[in-house]
N, C-alpha and C positions, 0 to 999 in steps of 0.2 A: 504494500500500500504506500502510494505517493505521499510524502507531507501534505500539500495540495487536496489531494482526496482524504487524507487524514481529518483536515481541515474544516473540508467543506460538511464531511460528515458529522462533526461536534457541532456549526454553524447549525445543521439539522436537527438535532438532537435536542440542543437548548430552545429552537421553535417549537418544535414538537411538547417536549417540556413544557412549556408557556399556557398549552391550549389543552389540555386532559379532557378527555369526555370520558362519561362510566359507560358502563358495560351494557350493551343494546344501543347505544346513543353515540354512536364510534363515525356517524357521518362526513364531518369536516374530515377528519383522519385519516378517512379511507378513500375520500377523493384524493388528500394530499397525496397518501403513495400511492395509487394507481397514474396520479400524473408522474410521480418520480419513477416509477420503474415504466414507463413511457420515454421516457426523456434518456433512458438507460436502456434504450433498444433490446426492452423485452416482446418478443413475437406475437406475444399474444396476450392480453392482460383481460379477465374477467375478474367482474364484481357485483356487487350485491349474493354471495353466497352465506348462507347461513346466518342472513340477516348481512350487516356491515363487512363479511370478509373478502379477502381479496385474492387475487391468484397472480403469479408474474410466472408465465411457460417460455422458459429459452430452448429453443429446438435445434439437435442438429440434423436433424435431419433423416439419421439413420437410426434403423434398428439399437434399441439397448434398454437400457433398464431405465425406468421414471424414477429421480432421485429430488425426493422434496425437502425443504432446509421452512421451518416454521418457526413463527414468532405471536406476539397478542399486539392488539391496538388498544385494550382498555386501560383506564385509569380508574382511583381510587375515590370515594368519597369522604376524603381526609383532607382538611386546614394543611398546607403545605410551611413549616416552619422553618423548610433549609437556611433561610437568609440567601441564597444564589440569587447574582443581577438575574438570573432569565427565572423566576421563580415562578408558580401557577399565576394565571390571574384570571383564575376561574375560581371565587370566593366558595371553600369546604370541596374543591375536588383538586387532586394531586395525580403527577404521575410519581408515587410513593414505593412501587414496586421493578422499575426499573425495567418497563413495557418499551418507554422510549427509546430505551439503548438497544433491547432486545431488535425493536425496527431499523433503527441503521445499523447493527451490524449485519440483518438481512440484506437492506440493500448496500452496503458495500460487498456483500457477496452479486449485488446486481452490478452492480462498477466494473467488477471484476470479469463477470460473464459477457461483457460487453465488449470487454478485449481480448477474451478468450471462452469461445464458443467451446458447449461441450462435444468432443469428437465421436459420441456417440449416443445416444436415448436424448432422455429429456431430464431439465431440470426445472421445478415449481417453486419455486418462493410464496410459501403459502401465511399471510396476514389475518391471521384467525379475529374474530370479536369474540367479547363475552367471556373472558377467560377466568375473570374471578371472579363470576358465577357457576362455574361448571357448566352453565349454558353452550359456551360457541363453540367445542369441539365437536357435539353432537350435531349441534346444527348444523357447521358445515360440512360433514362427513355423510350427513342426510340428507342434503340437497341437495334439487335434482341436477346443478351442475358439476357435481364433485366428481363422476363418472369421467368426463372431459381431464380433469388433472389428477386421478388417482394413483397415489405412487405406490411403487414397490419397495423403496425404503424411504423412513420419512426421521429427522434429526431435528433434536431443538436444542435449548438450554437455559436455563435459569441465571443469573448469577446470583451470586451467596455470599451475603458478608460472615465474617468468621472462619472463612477459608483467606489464605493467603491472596493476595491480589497477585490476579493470573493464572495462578493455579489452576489444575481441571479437578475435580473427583465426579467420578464413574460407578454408578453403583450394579452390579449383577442382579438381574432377577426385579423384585421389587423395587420402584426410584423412590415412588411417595406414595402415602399412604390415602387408604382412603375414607371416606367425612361425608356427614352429613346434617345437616342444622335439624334437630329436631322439636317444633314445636307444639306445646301440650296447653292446653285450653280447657282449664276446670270450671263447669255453668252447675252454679247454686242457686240463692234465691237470695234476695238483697232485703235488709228491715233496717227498722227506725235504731239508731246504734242507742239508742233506750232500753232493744227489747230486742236484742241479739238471739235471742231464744228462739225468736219467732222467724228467721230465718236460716239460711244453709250456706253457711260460709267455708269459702274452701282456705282460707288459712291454715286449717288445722292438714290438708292434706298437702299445700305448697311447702307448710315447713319439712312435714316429715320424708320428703321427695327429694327436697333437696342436698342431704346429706346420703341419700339411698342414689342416688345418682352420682355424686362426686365418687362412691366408692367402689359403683358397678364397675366402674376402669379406670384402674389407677395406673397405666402408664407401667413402666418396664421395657425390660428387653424387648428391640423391635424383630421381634420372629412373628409367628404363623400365630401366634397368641396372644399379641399384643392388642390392648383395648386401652381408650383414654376417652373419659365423659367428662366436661367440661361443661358447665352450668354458666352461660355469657348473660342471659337475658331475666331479672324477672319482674314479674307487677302483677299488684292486689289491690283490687277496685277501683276505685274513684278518690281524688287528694279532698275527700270532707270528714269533717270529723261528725258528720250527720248521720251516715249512714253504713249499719253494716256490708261489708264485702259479698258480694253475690258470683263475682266473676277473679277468674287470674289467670293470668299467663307465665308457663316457664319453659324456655328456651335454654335446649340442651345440644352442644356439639360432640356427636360421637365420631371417634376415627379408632384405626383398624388397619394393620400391614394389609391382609387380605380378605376379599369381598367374601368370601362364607365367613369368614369372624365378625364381621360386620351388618351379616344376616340375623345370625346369632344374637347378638347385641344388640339387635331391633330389639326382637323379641324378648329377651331380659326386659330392654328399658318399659316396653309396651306393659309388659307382665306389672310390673311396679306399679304405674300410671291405672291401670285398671283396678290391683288392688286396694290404694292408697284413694281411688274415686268411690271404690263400693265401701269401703271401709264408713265414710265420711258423707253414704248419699249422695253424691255430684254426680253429674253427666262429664262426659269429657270428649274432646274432638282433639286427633295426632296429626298434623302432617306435617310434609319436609320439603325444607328447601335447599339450596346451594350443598345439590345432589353429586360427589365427586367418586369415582370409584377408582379403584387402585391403576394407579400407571405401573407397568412391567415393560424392562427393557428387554428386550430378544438380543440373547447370547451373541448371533452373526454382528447384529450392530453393535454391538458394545465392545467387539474385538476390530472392525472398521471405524470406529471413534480414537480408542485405544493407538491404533496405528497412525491414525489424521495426528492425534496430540504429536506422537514421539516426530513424525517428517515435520512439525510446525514446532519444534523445539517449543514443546509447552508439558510443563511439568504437569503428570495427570496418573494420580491413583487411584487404583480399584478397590473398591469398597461392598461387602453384602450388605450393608445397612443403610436403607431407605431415610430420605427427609420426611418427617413426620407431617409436615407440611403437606397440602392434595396441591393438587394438579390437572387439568382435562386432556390433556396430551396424551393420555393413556388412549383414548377413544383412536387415535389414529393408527394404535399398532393394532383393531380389530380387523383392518384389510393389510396392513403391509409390517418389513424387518421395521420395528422403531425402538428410539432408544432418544432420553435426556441425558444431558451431561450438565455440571453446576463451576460457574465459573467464578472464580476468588472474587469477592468485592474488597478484601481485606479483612485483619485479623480482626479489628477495631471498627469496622465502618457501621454505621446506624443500620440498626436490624431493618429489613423487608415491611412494610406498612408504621412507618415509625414517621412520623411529621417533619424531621428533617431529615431522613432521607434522600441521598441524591445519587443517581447511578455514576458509577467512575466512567471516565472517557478514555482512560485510562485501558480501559477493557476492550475498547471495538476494534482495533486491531487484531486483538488475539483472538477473539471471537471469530471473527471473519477469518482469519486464516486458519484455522482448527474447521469450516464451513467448506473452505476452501480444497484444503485438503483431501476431505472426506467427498466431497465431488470429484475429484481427480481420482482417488485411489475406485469410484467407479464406473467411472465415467469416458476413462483414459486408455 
């Protein structure tokens, strides 16, 4: 990579920065690259897939394998507090998770195909939405244009602070785990807070839920057994001191290495929630949102990453142990070889959704040339 195209890609990056949209609402963004990888003599650029995503197809022409390199266009619904001149200025939305870096180093792997065609299949630069909903991988893996650019291997990457800056780690088998928000809605019957008697207050079943929940998964070794319930959300009633409670809400996050443990762990948490509602007389209603299931890298790709690090002199160690963290990128290895790779933000750098957060620039070169690589080693 040129200083020059070094250059122009940080210029990118701090614009992109600037303008966050969340997740379904990625329109400005997704016209901005589809004009960039346009202007980067990609052959064929479709969009509006799976809502806001994008596709950039460089072809050469001939017979070979479809090699896709994927990234997110969403941002967060977080007060941005880096202090950075180019900081959000979209008041309570941030790009906090480092989506923006994620997209120039895509396209400076577009830079790159521009001056060097692949010598054989195809390659997609695929611009997902909705990533941190669990929403956009299904989406666009399910619309009807995905068939047009579906690969045979598909590559992405995270970066991670608390790994060294630069560094790769690779994990085998399981990358990130999988989560699901689940929420519980206890309907009792609401009275004069006179005559508490007279109505059905789920107080008594939100306390006892709560501490029956923190304990169904307490975390441990990430194996085939690993459970973690995390209680983020809760609320009882109405804020008057008039009236007793009739209604509550508790928002529970369950994750899990793998989706039968996770099946499992429905049904535990479901089990409780039923008990603790008959116990107490309530009705209760479940459901779930920011639905993620376990991303698994496939062995072929992990050992063609593996080899991309060591030709792009980028220090990268393999790991059995998944980030705890989910991920929707799993959806794309249900057709094709996939695999994520987690790239250093530094030992020290602000965690991942943290307000001052800010992706290193530091990083898109190596990015892209670990992208780079791994296009070559199949494409060549």
């Amino acid at each position: 990579m040129t200083p020059d195209t070094r250059a122009q890609l940080t210029r990118l990056r701090h614009e992109l920065h600037q303008s966050p949209e969340l997740s379904g609402q990625e329109e400005l963004t997704a016209a901005r690259i589809a004009n960039e990888l346009r202007a980067r003599g990609a052959d064929q650029v479709l969009t509006g897939i799976g809502g806001h995503g994008v596709a950039g197809v460089f072809d050469s022409g001939q017979a070979g394998p479809t090699v896709a390199i994927r990234c997110e266009l969403d941002g967060l619904p977080i007060q941005e507090l880096s202090g950075a001149a180019y900081a959000s200025r979209i008041p309570g939305k941030g790009h906090l998770c480092g989506h923006d870096g994620h997209m120039v180093m895509v396209l400076g792997v577009a830079d790159h195909l521009n001056q060097n065609r692949p010598q054989l299949g195809r390659v997609i630069l695929i611009f997902q939405p909705a990533e941190e909903t669990g929403q956009g991988a299904i989406a666009y893996r399910t619309d009807p244009k995905f068939p047009e650019v579906a690969p045979d291997y598909v590559f992405s990457l995270h970066n991670l602070p608390g790994l060294p800056l630069g560094d790769v780690q690779l994990c085998e088998g399981p990358a990130n785990c999988a989560s699901r928000g689940m929420k519980v809605v206890l309907s009792g019957k609401t009275s004069h807070a006179a005559a508490p008697q007279d109505g059905v207050s789920p107080a008594g079943a939100l306390a006892a839920l709560m501490p029956q929940m923190a304990r169904l998964g307490r975390g441990g070794s990430l194996d085939a057994d690993f459970a973690l319930t995390t209680v983020t959300h809760v609320n009882l009633g109405e804020p008057t001191f008039g009236v007793a409670p009739g209604r509550a809400e508790l928002w529970v996050t369950l994750r899990t290495v793998a989706d039968a443990r996770m099946q499992s762990l429905i049904d535990e948490a479901e089990a409780l929630v039923a008990q603790a509602a008959s116990d107490q007389g309530l009705g209760y209603e479940i459901t779930y949102e920011d639905v993620f299931e376990a991303c698994v890298n496939a062995p072929d790709a992990v050992d063609i990453l593996s080899g991309s690090c060591a030709r792009a002199g980028v220090n990268c160690e393999v790991t059995p142990y998944p980030q705890k963290f989910s991920e929707d990128f799993g959806q794309f290895g249900k057709d094709a070889k996939a695999a994520m790779f987690w790239l250093g933000s530094g030992e020290k750098h602000p965690q991942l959704h943290n307000p001052d957060y800010d992706f290193p620039d530091e990083l898109t070169p190596v990015g892209v040339s670990v992208f780079v690589a791994t296009i070559q080693s199949l494409l060549r």
